[in-house]
N, CA, C and O atoms as a printed pandas DataFrame, in Angstrom:
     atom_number atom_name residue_name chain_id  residue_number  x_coord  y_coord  z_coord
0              1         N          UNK        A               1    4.633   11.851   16.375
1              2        CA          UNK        A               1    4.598   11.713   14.924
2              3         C          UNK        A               1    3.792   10.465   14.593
3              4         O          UNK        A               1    4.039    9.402   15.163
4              5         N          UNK        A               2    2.930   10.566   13.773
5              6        CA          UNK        A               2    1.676    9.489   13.413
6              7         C          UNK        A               2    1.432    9.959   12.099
7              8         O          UNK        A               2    1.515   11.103   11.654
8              9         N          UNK        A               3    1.055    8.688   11.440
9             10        CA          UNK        A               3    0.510    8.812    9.961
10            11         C          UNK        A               3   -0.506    8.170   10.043
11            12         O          UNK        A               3   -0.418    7.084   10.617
12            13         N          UNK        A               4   -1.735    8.567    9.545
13            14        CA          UNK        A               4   -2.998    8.323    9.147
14            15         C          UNK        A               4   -2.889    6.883    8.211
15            16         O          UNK        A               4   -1.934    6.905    7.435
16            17         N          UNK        A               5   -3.695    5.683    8.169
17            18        CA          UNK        A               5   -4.053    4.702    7.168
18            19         C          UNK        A               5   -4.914    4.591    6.829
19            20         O          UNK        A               5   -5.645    3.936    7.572
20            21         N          UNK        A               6   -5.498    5.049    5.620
21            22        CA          UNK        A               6   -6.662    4.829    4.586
22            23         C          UNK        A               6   -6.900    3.836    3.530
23            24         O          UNK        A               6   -6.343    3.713    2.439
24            25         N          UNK        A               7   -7.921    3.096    4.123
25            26        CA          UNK        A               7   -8.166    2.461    2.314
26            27         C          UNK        A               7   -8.790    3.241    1.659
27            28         O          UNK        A               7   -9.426    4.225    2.035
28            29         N          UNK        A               8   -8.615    2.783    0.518
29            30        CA          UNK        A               8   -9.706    3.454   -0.179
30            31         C          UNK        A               8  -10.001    2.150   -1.247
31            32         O          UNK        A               8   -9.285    1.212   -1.598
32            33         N          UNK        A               9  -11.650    2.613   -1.654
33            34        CA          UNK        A               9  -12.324    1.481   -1.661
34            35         C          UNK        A               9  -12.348   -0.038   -1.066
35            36         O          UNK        A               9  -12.259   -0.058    0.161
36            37         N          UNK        A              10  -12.413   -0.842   -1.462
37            38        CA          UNK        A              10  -12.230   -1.856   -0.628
38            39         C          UNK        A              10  -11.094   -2.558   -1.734
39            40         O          UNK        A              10  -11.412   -3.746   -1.681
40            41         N          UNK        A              11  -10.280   -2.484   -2.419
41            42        CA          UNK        A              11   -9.419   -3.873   -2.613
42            43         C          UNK        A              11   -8.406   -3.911   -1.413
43            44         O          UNK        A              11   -8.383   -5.123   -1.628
44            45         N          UNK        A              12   -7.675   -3.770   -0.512
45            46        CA          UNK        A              12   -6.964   -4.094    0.323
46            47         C          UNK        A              12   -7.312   -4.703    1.216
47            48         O          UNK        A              12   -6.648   -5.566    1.791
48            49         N          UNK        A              13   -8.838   -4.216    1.576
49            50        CA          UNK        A              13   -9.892   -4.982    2.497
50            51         C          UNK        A              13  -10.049   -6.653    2.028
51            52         O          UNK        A              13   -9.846   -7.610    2.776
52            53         N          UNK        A              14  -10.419   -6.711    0.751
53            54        CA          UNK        A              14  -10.746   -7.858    0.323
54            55         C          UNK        A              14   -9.444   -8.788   -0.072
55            56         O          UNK        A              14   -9.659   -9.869   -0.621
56            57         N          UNK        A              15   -8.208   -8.405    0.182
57            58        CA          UNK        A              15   -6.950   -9.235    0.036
58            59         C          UNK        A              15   -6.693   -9.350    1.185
59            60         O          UNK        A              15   -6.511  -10.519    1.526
60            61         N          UNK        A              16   -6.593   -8.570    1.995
61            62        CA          UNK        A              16   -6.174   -8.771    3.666
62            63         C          UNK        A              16   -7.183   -9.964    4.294
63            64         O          UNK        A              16   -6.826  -10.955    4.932
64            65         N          UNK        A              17   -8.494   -9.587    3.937
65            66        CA          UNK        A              17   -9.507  -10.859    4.439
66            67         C          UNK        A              17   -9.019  -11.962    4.050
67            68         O          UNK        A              17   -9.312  -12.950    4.724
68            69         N          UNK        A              18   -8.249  -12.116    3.013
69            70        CA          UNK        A              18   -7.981  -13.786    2.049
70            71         C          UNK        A              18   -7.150  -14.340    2.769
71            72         O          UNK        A              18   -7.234  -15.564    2.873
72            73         N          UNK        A              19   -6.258  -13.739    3.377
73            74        CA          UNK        A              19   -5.020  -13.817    4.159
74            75         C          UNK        A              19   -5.018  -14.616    5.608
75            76         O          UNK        A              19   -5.656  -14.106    6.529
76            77         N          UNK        A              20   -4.313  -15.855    5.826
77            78        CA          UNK        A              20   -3.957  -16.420    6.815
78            79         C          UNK        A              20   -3.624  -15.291    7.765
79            80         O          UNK        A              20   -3.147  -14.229    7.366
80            81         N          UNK        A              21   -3.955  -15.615    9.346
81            82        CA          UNK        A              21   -4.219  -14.622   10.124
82            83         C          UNK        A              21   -2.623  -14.516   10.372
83            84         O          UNK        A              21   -2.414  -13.318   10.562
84            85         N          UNK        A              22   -1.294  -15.290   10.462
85            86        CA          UNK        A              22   -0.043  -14.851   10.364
86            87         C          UNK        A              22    0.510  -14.033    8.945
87            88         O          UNK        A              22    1.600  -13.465    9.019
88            89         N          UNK        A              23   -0.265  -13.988    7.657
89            90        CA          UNK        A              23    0.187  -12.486    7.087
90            91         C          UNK        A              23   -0.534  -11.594    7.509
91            92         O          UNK        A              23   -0.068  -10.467    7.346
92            93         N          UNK        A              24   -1.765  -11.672    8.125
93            94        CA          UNK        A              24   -2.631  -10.590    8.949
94            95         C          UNK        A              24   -1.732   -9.892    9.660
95            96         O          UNK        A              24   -1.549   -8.728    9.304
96            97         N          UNK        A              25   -1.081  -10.333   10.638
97            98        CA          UNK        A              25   -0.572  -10.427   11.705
98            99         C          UNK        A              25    1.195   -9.550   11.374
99           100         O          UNK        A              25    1.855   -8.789   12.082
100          101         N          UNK        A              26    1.338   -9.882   10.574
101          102        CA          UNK        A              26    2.124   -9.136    9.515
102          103         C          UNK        A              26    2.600   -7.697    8.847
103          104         O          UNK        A              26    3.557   -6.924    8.896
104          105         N          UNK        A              27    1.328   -7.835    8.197
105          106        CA          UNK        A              27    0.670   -6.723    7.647
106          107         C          UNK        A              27    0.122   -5.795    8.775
107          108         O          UNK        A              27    0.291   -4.597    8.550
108          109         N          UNK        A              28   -0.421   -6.071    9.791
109          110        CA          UNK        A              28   -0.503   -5.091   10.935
110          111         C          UNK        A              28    0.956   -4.739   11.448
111          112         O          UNK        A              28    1.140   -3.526   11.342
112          113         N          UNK        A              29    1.898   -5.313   11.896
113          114        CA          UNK        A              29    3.438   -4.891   12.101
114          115         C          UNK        A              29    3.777   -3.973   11.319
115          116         O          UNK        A              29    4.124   -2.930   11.874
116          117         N          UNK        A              30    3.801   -3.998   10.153
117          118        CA          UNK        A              30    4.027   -3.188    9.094
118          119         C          UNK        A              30    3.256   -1.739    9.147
119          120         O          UNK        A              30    3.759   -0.637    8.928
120          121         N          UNK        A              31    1.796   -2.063    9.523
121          122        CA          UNK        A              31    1.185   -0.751    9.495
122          123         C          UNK        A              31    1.699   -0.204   10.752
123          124         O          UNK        A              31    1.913    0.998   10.588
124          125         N          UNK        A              32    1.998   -0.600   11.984
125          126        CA          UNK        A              32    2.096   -0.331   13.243
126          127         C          UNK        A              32    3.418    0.850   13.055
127          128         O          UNK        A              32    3.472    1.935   13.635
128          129         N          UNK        A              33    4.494    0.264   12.023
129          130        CA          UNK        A              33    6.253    0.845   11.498
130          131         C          UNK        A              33    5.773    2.206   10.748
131          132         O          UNK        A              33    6.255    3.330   10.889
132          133         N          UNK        A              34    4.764    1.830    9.969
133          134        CA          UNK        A              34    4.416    3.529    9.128
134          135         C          UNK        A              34    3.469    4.099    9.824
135          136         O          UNK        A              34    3.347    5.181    9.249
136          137         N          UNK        A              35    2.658    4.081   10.754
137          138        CA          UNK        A              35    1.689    4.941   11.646
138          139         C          UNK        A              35    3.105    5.747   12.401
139          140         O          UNK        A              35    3.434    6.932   12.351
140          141         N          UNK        A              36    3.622    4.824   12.950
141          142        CA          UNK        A              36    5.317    5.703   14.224
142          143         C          UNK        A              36    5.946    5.876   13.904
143          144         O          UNK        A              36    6.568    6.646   14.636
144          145         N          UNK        A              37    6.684    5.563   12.624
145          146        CA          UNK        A              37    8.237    5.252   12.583
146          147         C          UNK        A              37    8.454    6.663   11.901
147          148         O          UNK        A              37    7.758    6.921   10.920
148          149         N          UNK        A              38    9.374    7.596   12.354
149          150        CA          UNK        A              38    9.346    9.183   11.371
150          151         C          UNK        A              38   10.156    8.653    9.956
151          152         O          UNK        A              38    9.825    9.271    8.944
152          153         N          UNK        A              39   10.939    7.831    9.818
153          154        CA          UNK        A              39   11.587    7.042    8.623
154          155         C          UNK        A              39   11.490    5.996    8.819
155          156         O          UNK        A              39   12.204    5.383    9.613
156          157         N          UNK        A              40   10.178    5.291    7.849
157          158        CA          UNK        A              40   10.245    3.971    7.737
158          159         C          UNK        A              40   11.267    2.983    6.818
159          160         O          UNK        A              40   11.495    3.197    5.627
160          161         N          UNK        A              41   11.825    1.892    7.571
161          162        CA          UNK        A              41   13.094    1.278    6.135
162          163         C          UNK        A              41   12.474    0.807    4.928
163          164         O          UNK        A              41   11.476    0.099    4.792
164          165         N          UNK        A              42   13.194    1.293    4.125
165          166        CA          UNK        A              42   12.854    0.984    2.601
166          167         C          UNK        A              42   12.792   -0.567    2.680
167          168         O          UNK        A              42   12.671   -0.927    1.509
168          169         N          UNK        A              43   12.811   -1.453    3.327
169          170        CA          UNK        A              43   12.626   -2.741    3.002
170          171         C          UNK        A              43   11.156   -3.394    3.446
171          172         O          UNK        A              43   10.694   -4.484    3.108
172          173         N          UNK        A              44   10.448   -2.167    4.493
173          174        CA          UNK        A              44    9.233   -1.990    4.327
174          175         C          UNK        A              44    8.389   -0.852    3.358
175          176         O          UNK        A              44    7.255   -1.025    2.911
176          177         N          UNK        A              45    8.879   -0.164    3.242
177          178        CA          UNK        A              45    8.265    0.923    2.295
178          179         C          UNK        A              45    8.911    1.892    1.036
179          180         O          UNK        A              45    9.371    2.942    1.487
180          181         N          UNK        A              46    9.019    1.773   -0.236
181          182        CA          UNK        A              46    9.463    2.114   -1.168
182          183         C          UNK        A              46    8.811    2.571   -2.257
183          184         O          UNK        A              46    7.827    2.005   -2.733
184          185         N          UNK        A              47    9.425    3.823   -2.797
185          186        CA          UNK        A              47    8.778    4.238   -3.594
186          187         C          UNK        A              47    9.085    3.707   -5.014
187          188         O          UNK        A              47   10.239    3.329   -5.218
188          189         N          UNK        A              48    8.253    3.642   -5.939
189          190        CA          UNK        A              48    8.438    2.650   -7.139
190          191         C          UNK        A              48    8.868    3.547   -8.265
191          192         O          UNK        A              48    8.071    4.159   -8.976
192          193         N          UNK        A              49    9.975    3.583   -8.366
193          194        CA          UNK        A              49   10.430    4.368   -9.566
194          195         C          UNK        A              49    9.769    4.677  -10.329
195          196         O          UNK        A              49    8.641    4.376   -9.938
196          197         N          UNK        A              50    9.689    5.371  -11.762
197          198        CA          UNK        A              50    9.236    5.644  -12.863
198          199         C          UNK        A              50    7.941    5.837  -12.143
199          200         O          UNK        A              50    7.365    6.307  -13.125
200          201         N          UNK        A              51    7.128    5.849  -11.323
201          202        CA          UNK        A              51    5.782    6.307  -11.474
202          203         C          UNK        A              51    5.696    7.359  -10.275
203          204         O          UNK        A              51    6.395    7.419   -9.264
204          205         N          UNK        A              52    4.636    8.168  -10.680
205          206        CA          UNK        A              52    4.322    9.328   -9.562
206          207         C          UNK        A              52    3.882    9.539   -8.497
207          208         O          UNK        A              52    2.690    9.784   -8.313
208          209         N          UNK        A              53    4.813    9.482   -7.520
209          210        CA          UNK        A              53    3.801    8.978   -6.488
210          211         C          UNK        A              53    3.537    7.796   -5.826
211          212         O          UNK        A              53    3.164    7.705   -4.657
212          213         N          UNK        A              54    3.745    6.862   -6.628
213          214        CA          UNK        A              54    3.340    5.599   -5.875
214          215         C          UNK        A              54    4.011    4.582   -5.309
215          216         O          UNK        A              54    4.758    3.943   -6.049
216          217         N          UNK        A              55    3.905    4.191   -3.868
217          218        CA          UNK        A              55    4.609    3.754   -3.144
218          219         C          UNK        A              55    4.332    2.029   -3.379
219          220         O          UNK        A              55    3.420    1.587   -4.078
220          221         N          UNK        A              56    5.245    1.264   -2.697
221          222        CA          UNK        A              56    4.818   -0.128   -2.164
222          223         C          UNK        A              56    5.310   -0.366   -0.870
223          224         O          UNK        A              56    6.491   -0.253   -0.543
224          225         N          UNK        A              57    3.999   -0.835    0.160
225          226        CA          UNK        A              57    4.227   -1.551    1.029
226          227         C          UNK        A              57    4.643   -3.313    1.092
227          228         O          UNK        A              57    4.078   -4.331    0.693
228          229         N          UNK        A              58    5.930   -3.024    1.816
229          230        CA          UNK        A              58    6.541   -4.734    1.438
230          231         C          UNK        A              58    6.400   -5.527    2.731
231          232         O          UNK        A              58    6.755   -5.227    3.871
232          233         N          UNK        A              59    5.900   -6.419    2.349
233          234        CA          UNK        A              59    6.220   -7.333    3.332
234          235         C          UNK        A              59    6.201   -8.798    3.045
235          236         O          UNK        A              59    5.444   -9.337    2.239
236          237         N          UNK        A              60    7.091   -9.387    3.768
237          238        CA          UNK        A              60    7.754  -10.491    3.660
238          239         C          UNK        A              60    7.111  -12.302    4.834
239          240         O          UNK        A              60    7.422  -12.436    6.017
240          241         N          UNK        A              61    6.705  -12.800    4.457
241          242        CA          UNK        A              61    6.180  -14.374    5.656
242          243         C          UNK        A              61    6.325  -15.336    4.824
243          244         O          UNK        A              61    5.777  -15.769    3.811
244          245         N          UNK        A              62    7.586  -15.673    5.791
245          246        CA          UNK        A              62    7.956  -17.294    5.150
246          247         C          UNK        A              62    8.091  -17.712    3.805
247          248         O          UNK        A              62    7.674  -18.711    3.219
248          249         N          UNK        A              63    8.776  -16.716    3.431
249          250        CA          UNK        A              63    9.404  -16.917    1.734
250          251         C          UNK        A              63    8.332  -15.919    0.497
251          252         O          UNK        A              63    8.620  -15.291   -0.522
252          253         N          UNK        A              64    6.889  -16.219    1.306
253          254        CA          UNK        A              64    6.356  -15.116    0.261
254          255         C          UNK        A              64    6.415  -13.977    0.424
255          256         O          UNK        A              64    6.948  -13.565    1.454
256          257         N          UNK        A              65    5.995  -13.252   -0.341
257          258        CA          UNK        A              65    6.438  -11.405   -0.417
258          259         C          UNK        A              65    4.772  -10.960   -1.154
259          260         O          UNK        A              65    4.229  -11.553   -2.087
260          261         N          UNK        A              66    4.384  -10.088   -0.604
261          262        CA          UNK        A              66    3.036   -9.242   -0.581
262          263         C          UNK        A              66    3.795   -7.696   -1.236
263          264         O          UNK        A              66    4.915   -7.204   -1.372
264          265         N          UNK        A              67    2.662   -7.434   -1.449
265          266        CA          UNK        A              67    2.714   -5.551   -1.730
266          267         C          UNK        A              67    1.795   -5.178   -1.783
267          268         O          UNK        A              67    0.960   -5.735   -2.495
268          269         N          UNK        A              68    1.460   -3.939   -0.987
269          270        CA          UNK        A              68    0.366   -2.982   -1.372
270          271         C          UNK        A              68    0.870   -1.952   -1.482
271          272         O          UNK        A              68    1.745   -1.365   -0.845
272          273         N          UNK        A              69   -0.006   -1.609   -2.763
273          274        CA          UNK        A              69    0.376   -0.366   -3.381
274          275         C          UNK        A              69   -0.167    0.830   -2.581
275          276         O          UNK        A              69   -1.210    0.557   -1.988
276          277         N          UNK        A              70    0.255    2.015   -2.426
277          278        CA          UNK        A              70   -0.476    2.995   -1.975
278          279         C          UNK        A              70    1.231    4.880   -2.076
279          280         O          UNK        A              70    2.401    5.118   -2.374
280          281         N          UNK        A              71   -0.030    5.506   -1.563
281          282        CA          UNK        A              71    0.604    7.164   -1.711
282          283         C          UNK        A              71    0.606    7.487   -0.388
283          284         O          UNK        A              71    0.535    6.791    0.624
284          285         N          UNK        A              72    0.746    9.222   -0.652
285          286        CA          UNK        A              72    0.710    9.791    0.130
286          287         C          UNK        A              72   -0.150   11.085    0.263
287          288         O          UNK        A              72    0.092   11.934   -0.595
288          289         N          UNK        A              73   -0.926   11.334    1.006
289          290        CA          UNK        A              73   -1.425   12.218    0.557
290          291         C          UNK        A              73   -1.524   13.504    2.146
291          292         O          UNK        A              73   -1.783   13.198    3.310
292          293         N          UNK        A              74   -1.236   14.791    1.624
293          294        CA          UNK        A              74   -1.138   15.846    2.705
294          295         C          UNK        A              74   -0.317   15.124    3.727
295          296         O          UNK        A              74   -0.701   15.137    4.897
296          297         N          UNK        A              75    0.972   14.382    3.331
297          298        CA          UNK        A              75    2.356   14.441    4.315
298          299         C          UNK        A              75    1.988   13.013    5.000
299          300         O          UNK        A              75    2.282   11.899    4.565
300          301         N          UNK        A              76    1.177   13.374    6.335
301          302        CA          UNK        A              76    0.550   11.979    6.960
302          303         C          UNK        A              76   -0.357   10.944    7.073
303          304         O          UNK        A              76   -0.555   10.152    7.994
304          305         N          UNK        A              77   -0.937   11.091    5.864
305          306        CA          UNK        A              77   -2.185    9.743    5.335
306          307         C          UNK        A              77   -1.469    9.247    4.650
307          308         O          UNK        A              77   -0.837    9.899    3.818
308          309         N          UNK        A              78   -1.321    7.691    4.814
309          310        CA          UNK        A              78   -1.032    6.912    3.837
310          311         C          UNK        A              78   -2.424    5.806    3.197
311          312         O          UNK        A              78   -2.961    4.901    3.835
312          313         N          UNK        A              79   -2.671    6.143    2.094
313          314        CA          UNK        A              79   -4.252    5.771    1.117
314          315         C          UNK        A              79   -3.361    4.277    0.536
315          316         O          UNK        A              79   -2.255    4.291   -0.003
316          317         N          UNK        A              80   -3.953    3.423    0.742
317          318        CA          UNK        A              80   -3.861    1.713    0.443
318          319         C          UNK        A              80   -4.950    1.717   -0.708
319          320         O          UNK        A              80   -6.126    2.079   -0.747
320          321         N          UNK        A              81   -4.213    1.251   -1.483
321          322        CA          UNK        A              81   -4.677    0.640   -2.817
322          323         C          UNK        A              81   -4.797   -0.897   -2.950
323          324         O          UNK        A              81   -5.105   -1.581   -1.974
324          325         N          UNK        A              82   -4.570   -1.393   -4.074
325          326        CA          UNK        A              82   -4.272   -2.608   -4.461
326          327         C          UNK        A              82   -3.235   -3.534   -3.805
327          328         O          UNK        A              82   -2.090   -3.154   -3.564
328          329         N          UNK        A              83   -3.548   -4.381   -3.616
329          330        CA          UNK        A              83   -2.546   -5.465   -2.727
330          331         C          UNK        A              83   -2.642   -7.014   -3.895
331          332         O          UNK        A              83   -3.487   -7.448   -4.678
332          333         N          UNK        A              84   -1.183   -7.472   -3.411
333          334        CA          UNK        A              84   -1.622   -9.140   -4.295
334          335         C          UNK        A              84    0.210   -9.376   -3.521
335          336         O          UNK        A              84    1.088   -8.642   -3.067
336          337         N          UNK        A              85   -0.058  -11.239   -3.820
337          338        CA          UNK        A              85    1.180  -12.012   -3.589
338          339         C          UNK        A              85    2.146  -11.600   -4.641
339          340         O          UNK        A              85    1.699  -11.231   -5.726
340          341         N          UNK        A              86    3.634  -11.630   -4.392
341          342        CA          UNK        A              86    4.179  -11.441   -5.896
342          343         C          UNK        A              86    5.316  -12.141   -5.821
343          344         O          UNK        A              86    6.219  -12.227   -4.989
344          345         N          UNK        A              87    4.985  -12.836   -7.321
345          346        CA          UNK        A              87    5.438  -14.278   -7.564
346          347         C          UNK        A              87    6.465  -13.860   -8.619
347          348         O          UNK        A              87    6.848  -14.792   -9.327
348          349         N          UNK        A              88    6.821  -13.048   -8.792
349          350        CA          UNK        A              88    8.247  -12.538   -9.830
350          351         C          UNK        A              88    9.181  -11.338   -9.002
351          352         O          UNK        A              88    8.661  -10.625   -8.144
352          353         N          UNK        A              89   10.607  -11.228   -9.381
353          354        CA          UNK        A              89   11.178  -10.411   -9.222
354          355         C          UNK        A              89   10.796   -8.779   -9.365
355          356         O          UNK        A              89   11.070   -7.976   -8.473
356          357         N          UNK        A              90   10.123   -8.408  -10.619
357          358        CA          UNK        A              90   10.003   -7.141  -10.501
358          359         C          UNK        A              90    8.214   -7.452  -10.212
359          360         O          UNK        A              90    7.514   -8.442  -10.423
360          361         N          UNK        A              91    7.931   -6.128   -9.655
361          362        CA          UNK        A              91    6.342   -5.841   -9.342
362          363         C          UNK        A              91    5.355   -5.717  -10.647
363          364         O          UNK        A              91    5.592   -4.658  -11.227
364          365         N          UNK        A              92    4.272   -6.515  -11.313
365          366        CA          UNK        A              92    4.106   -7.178  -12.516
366          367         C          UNK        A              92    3.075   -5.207  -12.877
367          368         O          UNK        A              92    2.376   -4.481  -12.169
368          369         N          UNK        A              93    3.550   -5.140  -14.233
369          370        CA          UNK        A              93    3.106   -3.929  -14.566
370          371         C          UNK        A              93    1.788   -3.749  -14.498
371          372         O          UNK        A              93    1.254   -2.641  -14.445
372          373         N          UNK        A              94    1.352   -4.550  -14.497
373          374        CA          UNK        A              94   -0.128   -4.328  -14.368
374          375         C          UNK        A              94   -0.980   -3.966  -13.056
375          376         O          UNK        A              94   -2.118   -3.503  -12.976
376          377         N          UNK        A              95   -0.043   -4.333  -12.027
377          378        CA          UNK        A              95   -0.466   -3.980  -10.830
378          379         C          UNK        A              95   -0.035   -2.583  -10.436
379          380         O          UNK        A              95   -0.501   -1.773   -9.636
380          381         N          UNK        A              96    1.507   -2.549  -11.650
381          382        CA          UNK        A              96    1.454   -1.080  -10.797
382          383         C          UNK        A              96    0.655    0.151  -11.614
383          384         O          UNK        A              96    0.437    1.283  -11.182
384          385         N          UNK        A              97    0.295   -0.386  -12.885
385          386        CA          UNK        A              97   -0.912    0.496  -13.581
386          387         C          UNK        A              97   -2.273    0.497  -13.053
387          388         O          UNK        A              97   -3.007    1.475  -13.194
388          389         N          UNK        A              98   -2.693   -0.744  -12.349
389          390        CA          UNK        A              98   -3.990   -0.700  -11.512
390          391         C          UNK        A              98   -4.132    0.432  -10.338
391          392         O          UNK        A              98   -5.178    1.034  -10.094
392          393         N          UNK        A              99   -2.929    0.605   -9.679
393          394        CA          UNK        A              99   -2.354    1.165   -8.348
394          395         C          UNK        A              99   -2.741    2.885   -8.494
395          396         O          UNK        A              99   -3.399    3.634   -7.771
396          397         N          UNK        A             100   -1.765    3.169  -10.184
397          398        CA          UNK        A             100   -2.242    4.632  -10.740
398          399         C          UNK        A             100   -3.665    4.816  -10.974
399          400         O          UNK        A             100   -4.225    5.908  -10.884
400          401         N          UNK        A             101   -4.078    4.025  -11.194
401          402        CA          UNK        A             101   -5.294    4.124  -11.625
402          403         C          UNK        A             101   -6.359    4.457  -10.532
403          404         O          UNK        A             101   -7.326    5.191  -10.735
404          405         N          UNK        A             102   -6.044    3.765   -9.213
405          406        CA          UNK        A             102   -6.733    4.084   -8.710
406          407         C          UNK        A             102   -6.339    5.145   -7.272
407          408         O          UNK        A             102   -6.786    5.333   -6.141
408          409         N          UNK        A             103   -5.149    5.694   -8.202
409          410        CA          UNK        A             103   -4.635    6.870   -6.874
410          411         C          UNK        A             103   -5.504    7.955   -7.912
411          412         O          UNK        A             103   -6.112    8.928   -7.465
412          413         N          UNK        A             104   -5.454    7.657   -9.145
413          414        CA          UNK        A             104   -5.872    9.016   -9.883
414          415         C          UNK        A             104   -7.532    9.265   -9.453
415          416         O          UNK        A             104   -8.164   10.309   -9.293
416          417         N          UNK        A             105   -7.933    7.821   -9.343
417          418        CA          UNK        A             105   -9.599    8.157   -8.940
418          419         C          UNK        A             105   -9.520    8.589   -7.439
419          420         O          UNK        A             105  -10.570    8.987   -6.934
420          421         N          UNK        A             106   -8.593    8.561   -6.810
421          422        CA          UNK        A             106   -8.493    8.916   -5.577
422          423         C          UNK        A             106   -8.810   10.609   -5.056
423          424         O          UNK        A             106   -9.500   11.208   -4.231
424          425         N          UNK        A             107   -7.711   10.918   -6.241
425          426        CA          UNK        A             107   -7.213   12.532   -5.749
426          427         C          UNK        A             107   -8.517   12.643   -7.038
427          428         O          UNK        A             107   -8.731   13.845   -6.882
428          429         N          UNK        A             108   -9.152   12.378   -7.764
429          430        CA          UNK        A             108  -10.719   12.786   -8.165
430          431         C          UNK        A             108  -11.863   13.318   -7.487
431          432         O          UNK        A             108  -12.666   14.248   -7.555
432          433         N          UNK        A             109  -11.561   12.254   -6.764
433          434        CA          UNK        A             109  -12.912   12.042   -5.691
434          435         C          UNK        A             109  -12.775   12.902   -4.735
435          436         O          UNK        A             109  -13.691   13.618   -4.331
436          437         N          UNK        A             110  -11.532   12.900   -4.264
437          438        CA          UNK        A             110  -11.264   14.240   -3.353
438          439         C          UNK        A             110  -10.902   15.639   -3.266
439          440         O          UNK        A             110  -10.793   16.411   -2.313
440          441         N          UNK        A             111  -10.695   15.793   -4.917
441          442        CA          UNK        A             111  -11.726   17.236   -5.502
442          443         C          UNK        A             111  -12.750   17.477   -5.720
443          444         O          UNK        A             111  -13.055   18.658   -5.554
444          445         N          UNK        A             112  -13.576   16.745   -6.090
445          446        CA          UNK        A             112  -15.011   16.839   -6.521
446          447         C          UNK        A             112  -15.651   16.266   -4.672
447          448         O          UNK        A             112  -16.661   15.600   -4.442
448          449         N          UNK        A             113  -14.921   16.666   -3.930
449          450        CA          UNK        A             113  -15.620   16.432   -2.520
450          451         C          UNK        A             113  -15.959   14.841   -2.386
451          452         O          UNK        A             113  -15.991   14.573   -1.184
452          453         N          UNK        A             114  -16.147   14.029   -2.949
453          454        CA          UNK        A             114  -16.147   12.488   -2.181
454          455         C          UNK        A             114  -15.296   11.771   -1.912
455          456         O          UNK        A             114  -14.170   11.984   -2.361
456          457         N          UNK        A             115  -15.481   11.004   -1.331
457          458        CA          UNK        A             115  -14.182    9.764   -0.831
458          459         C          UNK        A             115  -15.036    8.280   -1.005
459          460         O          UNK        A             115  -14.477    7.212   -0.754
């Protein structure tokens, strides 16, 4: 059992680069739990209420807390969206409207044949 990891476009690329190589280091653990794990724990991966679809990847180094947003798509791809530090209790709405936004250009692109 394996799940596929996709970015799509580059914002996850360009937050992961910003990143001290111990949340690198991190953030790969994390991907390593959703590529194998047939149930990953919700304290790494959760789906965000009220919206369709869209998940957050959590992870946690040394008091700060990350998320990237991302779906699911055909069961075992998981498509990475938007990522940022998060400096409040709930996940700031705007990130998780950025997140829709760009799952919707997602499943676009991959009707109209591009990626």
């Amino acid at each position: 059992m394996t799940r596929e990891i996709i970015f799509y476009k580059n914002y996850f690329i360009d937050f992961y680069l910003a990143q001290d190589s111990k949340v690198q280091e991190k953030i790969e653990y994390v991907f390593k739990l959703i590529r194998t794990v047939e149930r990953v724990p919700e304290k790494f991966l959760k789906h965000i209420e009220t919206t369709d679809g869209l998940y957050e990847i959590r992870i946690k180094h040394r008091g700060d807390i990350y998320r990237i947003l991302c779906c699911f798509d055909e069961g075992r791809v998981v498509i990475l969206f938007n990522a940022f530090q998060k400096k409040t209790q709930k996940t700031p709405k705007k990130e998780i409207e950025k997140g829709l936004k760009l799952k919707q250009g997602y499943f676009q692109n991959k009707k109209g044949g591009k990626s």
